[in-house]
Every structure is written in structure tokens, then in C-alpha cells.
BASEMI-5350 format. One record per residue: residue in three letters; z, y, x of N, C-alpha, C in turn. Coordinates in steps of 0.05 Angstrom, whole numbers, plus 32768, in hexadecimal, padded with zeros to 4 digits. Example, Ala and Ser with C-alpha at 12.3 -4.5 7.8 and 13.67 -1.06 7.14 Angstrom:
# BASEMI-5350
ALA809C7F8E8108809C7FA680F6809C7FBE8108 SER808E7FD38101808F7FEB8111809D80018102 
# end
This chain:
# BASEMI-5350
UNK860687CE856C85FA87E4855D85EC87F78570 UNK85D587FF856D85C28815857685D0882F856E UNK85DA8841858385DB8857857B85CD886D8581 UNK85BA88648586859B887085808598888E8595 UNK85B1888485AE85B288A585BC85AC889585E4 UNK8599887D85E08592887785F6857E88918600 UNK857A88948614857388AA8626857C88C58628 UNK858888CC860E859888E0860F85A588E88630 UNK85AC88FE862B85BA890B864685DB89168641 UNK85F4890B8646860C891B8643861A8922865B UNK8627893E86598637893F8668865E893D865C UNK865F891F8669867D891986638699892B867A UNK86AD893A867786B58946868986D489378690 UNK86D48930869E86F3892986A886F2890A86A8 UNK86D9890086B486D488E786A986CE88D786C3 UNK86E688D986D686ED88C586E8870088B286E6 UNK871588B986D0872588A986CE872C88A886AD UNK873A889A86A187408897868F872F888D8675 UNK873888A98661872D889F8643871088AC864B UNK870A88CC866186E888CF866A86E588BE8672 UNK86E588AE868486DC8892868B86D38889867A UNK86E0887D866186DD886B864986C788788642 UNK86CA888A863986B288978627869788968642 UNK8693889786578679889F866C86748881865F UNK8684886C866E86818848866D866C884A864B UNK867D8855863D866E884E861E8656885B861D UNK86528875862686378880861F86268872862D UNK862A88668648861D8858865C860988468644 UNK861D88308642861788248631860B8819861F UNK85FB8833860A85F2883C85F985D788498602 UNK85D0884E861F85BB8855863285BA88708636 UNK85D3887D863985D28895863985CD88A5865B UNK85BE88B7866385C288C9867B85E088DA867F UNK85E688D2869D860588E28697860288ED86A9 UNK860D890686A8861A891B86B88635891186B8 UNK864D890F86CB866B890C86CE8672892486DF UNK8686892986D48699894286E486BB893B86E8 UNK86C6894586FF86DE8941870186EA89498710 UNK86FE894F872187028958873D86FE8949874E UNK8710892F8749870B8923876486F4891B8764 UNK86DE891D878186CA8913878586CA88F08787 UNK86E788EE879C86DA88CF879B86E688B5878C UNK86F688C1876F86F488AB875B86E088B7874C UNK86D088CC874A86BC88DB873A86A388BB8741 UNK869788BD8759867F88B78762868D88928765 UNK86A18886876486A1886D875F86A1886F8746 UNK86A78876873486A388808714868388768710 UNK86788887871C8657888E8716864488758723 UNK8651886B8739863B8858873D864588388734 UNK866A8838872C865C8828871C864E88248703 UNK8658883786F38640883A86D78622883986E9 UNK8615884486FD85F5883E870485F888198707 UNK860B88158715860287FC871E860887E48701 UNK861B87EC86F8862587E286D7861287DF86BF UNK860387FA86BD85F7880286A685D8880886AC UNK85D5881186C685BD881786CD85B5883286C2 UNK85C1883D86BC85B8885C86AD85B8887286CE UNK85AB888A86CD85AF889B86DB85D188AD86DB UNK85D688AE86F185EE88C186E985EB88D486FE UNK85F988EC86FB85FB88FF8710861A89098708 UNK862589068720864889048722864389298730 UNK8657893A8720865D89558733867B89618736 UNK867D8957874F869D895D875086A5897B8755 UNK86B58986873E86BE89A1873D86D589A48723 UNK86DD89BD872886F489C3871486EB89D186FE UNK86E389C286E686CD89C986D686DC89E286C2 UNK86F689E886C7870289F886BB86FF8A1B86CE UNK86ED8A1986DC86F08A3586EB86D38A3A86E1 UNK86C58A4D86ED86B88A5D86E1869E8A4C86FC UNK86A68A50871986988A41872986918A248728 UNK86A08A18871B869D89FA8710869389F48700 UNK86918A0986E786818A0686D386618A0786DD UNK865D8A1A86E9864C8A2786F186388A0C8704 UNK864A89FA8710864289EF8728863689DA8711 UNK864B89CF870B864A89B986EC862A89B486D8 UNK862C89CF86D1861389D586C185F189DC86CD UNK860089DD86EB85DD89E186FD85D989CC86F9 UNK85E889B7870685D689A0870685D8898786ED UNK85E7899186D585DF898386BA85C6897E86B1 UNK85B3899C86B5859B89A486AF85A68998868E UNK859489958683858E898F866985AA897C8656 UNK85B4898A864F85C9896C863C85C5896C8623 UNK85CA8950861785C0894885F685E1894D85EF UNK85F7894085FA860D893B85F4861F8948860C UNK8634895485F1865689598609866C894A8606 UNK8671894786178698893D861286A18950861F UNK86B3895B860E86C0896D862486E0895B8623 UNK86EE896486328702894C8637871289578659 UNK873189608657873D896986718762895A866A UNK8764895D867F8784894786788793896A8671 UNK87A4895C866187C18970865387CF897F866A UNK87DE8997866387EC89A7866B88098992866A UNK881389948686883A898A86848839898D8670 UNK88538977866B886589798653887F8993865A UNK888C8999864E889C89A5865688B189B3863B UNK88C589C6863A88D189D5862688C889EA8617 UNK88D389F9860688C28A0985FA88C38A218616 UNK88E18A21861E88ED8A3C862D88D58A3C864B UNK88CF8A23864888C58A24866788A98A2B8674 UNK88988A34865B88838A42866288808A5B8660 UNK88758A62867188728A89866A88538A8B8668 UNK88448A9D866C882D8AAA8661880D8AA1866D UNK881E8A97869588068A8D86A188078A728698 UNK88228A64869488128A458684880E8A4B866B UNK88038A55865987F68A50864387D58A5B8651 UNK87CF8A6B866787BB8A7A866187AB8A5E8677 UNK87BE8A55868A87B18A36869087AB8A2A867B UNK87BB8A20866E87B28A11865C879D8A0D864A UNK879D8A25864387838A32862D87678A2F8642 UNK87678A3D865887538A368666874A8A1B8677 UNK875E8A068677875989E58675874589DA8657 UNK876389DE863F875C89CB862A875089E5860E UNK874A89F78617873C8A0C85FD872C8A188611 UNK87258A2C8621870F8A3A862B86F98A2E863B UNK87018A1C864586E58A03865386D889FD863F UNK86E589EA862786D089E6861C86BB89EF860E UNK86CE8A0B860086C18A2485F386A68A298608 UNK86B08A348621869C8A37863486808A20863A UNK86868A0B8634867489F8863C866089F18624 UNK866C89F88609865C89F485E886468A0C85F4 UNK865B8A2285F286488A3E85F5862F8A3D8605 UNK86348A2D861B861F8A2C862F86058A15862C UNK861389FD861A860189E7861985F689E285F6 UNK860D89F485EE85FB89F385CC85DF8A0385C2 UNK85DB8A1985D285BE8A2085CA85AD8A0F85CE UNK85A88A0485F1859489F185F0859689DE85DA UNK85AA89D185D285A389B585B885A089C285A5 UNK85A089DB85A285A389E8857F857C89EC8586 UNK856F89F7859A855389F585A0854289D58597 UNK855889C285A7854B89AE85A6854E899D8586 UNK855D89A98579856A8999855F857689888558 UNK8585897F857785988961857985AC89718588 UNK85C68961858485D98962859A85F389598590 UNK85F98953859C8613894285968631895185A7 UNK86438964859A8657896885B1867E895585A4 UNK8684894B85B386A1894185B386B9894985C8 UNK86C4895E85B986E0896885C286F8895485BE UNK86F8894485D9871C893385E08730894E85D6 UNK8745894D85C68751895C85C1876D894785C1 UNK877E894385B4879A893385BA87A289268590 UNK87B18916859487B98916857887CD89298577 UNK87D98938858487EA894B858587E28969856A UNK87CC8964856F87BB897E855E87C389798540 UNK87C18961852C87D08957851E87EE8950851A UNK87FA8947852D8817894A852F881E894A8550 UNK882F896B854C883589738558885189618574 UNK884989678588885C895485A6886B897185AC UNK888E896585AD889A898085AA8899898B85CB UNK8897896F85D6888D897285FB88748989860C UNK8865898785EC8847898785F7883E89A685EB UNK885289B885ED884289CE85E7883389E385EA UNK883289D88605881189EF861587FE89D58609 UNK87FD89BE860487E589AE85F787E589AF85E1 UNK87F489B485CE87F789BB85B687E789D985B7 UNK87EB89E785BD87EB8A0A85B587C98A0785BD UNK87BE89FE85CF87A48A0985E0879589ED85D2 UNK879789D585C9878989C985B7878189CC859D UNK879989D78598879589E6857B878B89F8857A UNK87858A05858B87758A18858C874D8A16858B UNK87508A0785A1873689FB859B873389E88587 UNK873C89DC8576873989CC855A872B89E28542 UNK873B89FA854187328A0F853D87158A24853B UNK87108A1D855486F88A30855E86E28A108552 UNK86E889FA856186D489E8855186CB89E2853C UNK86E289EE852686E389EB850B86D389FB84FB UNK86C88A1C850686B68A2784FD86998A258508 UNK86978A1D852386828A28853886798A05852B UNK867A89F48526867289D8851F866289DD8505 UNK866989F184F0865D89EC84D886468A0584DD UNK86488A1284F186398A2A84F8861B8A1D8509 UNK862489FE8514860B89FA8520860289DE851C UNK860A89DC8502860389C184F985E789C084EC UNK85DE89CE84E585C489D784D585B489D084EE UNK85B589C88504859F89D1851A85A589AF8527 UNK85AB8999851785B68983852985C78983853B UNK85D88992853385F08994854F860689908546 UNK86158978855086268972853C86458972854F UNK864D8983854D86738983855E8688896D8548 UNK869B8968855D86AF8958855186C48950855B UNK86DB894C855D86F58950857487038931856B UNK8709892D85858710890F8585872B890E858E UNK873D890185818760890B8581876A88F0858B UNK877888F385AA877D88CE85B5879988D685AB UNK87A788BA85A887C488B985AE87C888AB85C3 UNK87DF889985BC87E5888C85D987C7887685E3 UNK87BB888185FC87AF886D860C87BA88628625 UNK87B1884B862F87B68840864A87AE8853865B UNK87B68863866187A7887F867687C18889868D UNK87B8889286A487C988A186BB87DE88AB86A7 UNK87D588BD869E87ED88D18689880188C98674 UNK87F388B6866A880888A08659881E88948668 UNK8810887986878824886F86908836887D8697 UNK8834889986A2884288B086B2885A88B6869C UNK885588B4868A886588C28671887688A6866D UNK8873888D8666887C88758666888C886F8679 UNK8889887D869A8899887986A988B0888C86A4 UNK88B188A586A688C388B486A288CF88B28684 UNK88C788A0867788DF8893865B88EF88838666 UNK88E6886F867D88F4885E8688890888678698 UNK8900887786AB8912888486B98927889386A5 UNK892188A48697893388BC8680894B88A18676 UNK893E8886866A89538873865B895F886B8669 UNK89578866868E896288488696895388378696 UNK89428832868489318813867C891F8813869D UNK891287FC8693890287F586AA88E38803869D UNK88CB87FE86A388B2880886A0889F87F6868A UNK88AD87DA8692889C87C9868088AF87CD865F UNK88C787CE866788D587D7864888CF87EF863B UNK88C08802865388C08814863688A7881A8630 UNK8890880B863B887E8804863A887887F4861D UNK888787E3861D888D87CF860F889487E085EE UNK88A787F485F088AB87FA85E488A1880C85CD UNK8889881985E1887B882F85D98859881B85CD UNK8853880785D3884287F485CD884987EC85B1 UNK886987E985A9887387DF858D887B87F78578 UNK8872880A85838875882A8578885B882D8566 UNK8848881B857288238823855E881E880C8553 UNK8817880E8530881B88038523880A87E28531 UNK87EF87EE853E87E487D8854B87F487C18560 UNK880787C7856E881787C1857B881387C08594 UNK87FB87D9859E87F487DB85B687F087F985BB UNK87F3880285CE87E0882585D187C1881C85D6 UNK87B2882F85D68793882F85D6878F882385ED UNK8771882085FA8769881E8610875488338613 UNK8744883A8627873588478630871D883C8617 UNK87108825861E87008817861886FA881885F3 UNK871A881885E88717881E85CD870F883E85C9 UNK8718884D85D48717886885D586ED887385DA UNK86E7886485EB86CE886B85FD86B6886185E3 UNK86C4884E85DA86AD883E85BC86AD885385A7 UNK86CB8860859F86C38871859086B3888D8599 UNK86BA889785B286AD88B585BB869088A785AE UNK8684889785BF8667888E85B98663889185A2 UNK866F8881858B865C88858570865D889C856A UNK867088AD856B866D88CD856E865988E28574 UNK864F88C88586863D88E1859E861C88D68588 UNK862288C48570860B88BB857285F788C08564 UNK85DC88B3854E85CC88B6853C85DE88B18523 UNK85F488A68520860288A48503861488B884FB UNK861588D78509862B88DF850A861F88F884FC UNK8608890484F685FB891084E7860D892284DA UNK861B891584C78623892584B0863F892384B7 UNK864F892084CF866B892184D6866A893C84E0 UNK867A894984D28673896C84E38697897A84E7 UNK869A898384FD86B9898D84FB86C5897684F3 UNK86C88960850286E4894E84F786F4894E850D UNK870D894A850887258942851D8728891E8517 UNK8721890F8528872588F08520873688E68538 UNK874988DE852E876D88D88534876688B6853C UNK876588BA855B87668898856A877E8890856F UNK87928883855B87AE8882856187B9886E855C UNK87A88853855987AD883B854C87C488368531 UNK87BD8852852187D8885E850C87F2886B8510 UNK87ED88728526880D88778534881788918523 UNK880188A28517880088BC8503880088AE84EC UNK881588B384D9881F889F84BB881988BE84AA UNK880588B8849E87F988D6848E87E488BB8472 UNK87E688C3845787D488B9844887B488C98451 UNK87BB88DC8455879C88F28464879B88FA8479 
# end
């Protein structure tokens, strides 16, 4: 399928490793110009050349902490022009309710709610000028049902689900179309990390609870990157027109809801 957003320009953020990865690999794909952001520089720039050498598209890799105000800053000099966002940052610890106080939520919010706020603000006039744009907020399936682990990612996602929910129908009239993309379990750093410490917490070994958490989704697998990166794309694309403000739940059913 043509998704009709070859030459386009995105900036995907956190997209050295993982499900950003997936999604850069997919827009690649599709013939898209990428901007990549991340901290580390040098899985950033093996990231980037192989999509050049893979895909042949232009990329410009900028390593910084896209969550500060200087990173943003650095990020968006040399974006110059973007058609498309992903915004996209890994989760806040898991932890108790008792065990956060005031500076982890105000991290948090400024990871997974104030970056991206910050980065629409900054890159939605130009597409609302140009009459195209495509933005996709990684948000968690958590936003739908709640991880009793996960509540600095709970509280600061939901928050931004929120702000997308009005500012999406506010700039849809102008071809700009926002939309938040909700992973559950993927093959990712953060997953296995969590799979290990089940194993450890039971006793089991890694492949059992691996094993176990694979027979937990109705599919009988967790995601991959690669499934994840196909959907960002059609998201980002010419068919998505009239998709405005949705939350769309990548969970191979693991969320049992008739709606």
C-alpha cells in the first residue's frame, strides 16, 4: 500500500531503540525524510545510517535530551521543516503509590506530558500553514486500563490523552491530524526488564515467565517493534484524514472491552 507520505519530513523522538525504532524503520519505508532523536549518540547514528544505507532516505540523527528546554531547542534547529511527529519517551519506574513525592510526578509530566505538548506547540503552526501534518503521540495501553505499578505513567499520560483530545479537533480543519497510539506488551528493553524481575520476584527462570506472559495475549505472543512501526506509519498517512483524537490500543487483545 502507498501511503502517499513519500518525501514527507518526520521527526520521530526516542527512536534509537525499540518501538521509535519501529516506527523511524516504517516511515523509512514509505519514503519518508527523518529527523531521529535520542540520547545516546551512538545507538542514535547506527540507528540512522542504517535506515540511509537500508532505505536510502535522508536522515539527520540529533543526539539530546529532548525533554529539557536546551534539547528541544537543539532538536528543532536542525528539524527545519517537519510534515510529521512521533512523539514517543520510555515510562517513569514502576513503583508504589507511597513512593513518589512531587519531584517524580513533575519528572514525569515533563518526560511523557510537557515534551510533547512542547513539541505540537512548536511544530503545529508550520503544518496548520502548510495544510498537512500528521502528529502520533506513543502513549501506553495503561491510559485505558490502568498498571497499579505504573502510576507516574498512568497520571502524566493521561494527562496528555487529554490535552490531545481537544487541541486535535481544534486543528483538524487545517489538515492536521493528531492521534495517540497505546502499545502493550512489546519485545522492547523495558518489557524484557520487567519479565526479568517476574522471574526473579517468582523464582522462575526468564524463558518461563517469558513464556508465560506470551500465553497471557490472546495472540499468544507480545508485539514486536516491527508490528508496532506498521501501524505508527499508516497513522502518519494519506488514509487517516478523518481519524481525529483517537486512542488505538496495540495489544494483540490483551484489553477484553466490547468498546
Amino acid at each position: 500500500m502507498d501511503l502517499g507520505i513519500a518525501g514527507k519530513r518526520a521527526l520521530v523522538c526516542a527512536s534509537s531503540k525499540g518501538l521509535g525504532r519501529g516506527c523511524a524503520l516504517a516511515l523509512a519505508d514509505a519514503g519518508v525524510e527523518l529527523v531521529l532523536n535520542a540520547r545516546g549518540a551512538e545507538a542514535l547514528e547506527a540507528t540512522a545510517q542504517e535506515i540511509r544505507d537500508t532505505y536510502g532516505v535522508p536522515v539527520t540523527a540529533v543526539a539530546a535530551d529532548i525533554t529539557s528546554e536546551e534539547g528541544r531547542a537543539q532538536v528543532l534547529e536542525q528539524a527545519g521543516q517537519i510534515d510529521i511527529l512521533v512523539n514517543n519517551a520510555g515510562g517513569p519506574p514502576p513503583g508504589f503509590w507511597s513512593d513518589w513525592d512531587r519531584a517524580d510526578f513533575i519528572k514525569a509530566l515533563d518526560s511523557n506530558m510537557l515534551t510533547p505538548i512542547a513539541l505540537m506547540k512548536a511544530l503545529l503552526p508550520g503544518m496548520i500553514d502548510r495544510g498537512w501534518g500528521r502528529v502520533v503521540n506513543i502513549t501506553s495501553a495503561s491510559v485505558k486500563s490502568p498498571i497499579s505499578q505504573l502510576g507516574l505513567s498512568n497520571s502524566a499520560r493521561a494527562g496528555l490523552t487529554g490535552y490531545v483530545a481537544g487541541t486535535s479537533r481544534q486543528v483538524a480543519k487545517h489538515g492536521v491530524i493528531i492521534n495517540n497510539l497505546l502499545p502493550g506488551s512489546h519485545d522492547t528493553d523495558r518489557i524484557r526488564t520487567m519479565i526479568q524481575q517476574t522471574a526473579d520476584r517468582t523464582g522462575t527462570s526468564y524463558e518461563e515467565a517469558a513464556k508465560e506472559r506470551d500465553e497471557a495475549c490472546p495472540t499468544g505472543r507480545i508485539g514486536t517493534a516491527e508490528d508496532f512501526g506498521a501501524t505508527c506509519a499508516f497513522m502518519c498517512s494519506q488514509y487517516v484524514a478523518f481519524m481525529v483524537g483517537q486512542n488505538i490500543l496495540l495489544d494483540g487483545g490483551s484489553f477484553n472491552s466490547t468498546f
